[in-house]
N, C-alpha and C positions, 0 to 999 in steps of 0.2 A: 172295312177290315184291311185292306190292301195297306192304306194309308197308315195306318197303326204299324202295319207288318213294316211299313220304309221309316217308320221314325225312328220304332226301335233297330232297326239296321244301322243307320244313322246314328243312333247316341251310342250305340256299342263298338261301333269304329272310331268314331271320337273317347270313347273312354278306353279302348284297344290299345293305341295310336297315343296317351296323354304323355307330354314326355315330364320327367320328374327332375328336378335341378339340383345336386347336389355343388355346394363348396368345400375344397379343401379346410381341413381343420388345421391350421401351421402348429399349434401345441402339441399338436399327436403327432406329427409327421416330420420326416427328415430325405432332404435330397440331398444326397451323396456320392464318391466320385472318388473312385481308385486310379492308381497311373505306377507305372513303373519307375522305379530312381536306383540310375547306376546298375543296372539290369539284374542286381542281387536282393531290393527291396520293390516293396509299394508303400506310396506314399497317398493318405486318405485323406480326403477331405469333404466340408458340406458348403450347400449356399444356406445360409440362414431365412432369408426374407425373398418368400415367393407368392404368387396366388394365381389362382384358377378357378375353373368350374367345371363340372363333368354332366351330360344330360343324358338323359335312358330314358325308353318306356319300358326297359324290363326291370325287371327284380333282379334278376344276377346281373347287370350291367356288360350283358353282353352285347347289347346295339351301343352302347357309349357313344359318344361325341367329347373329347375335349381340349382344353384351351388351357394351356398353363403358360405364364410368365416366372421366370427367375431374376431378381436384380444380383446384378455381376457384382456389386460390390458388397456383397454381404459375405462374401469368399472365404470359408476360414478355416485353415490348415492347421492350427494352432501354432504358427511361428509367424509372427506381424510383417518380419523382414521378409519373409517368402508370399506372402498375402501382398506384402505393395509392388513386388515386382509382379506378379501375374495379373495385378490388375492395372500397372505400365504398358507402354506400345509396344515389350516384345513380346505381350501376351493379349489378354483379352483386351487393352485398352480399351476400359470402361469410360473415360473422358466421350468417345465417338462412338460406342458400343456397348451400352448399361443394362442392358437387358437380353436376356435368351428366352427365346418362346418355341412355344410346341403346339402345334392345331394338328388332331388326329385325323385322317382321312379317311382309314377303316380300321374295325377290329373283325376273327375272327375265331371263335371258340373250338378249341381242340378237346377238353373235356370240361368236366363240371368246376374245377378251376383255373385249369390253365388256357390263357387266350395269347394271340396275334395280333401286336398294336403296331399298325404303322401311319406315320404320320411325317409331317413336315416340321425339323429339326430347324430355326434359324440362330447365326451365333458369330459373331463377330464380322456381321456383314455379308454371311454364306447363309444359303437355306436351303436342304439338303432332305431327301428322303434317308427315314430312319426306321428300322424294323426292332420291333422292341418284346421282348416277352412281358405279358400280364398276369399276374395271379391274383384271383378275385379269393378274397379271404372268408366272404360272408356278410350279412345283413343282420343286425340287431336293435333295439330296442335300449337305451342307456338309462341307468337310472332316476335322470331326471326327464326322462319319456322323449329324448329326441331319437331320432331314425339316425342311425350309423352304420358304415360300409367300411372295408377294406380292403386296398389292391397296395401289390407290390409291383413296383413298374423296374426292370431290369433289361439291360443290355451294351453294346459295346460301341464305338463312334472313334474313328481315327481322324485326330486334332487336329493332322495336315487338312485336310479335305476344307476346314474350314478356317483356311489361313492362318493356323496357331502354327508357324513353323518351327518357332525357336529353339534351337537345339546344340548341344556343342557333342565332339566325338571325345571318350576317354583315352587315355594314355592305351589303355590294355586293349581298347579298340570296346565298340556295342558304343548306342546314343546316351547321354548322361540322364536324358528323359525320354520314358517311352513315348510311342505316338497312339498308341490303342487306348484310350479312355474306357474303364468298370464306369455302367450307371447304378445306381442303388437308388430308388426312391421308395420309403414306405410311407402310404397313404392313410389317414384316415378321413372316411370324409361324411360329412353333416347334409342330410334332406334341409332346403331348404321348404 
């Protein structure tokens, strides 16, 4: 009886404990990216072509783990001539520095959707701790029966920090570009 009693102990912390693998869906999702210009606008833009993966043993994803990579040239502001200079050496130069990654360290849940993601931000040769707010959108069921999630990942990052210094001062005075970076990313993402 003992033995019976430790196995099921055993497979119920193993099935406790199972972690679940979810991938980003890139057709549902967009990472995006505010900044100041001429201190009277913002200027928006997204990376088109990213991938990652997210692991839980919960159902609301609040233990998470994850791992996203961004390619820096997929950059697009919708002006080409502003897109090839930021991806030039007075910006990201993507030639030495093609990619931005993000590996999570920890989260922690403030209520039933809003959580605390902080993690390790690397970007143009700097890798920097980054606190990010999370909001978990829910868990469903899609029409053609896959497992779907959604989190919106938001928060702020200033460009100096990781070597993006380029900047010129205007006539009236203030920087022609801000230094503080808007994150926006919304998530949708597929149980593998």
């Amino acid at each position: 009886m003992k033995k019976i009693s430790l196995i099921i102990a055993i497979f119920s912390t193993v099935l406790t404990n199972a972690q679940d693998t979810w991938a980003f869906d890139a057709s549902h999702s967009t990472v995006g990216f505010s900044i100041s210009h001429m201190v009277i606008s913002e200027i928006d833009g997204n990376f088109n072509k990213f991938e990652g993966s997210l692991s839980s043993s919960k159902d609301d994803l609040s233990d998470a783990s994850i791992n996203f990579t961004i390619d820096v040239a997929s950059i697009d502001t919708a002006d080409k001539k502003r897109d090839a200079h930021l991806l030039a050496a007075d910006f990201f130069d993507v030639v030495n520095h093609p990619e931005i990654s993000f590996k999570s360290t920890s989260i922690s849940k403030k209520n039933d959707a809003d959580y605390t993601l902080i993690g390790q931000l690397t970007m143009h040769g700097f890798t920097k701790e980054i606190k990010l707010s999370m909001q978990y959108g829910g868990t469903i069921k899609d029409p053609w029966g896959n497992i779907k999630a959604g989190i919106k990942i938001t928060g702020k990052l200033n460009r100096t920090a990781y070597g993006l210094t380029y900047n010129s001062v205007m006539e009236a005075g203030g920087l022609m570009i801000g230094e503080d970076i808007e994150i926006l990313c919304k998530m949708e993402l597929i149980k593998k």
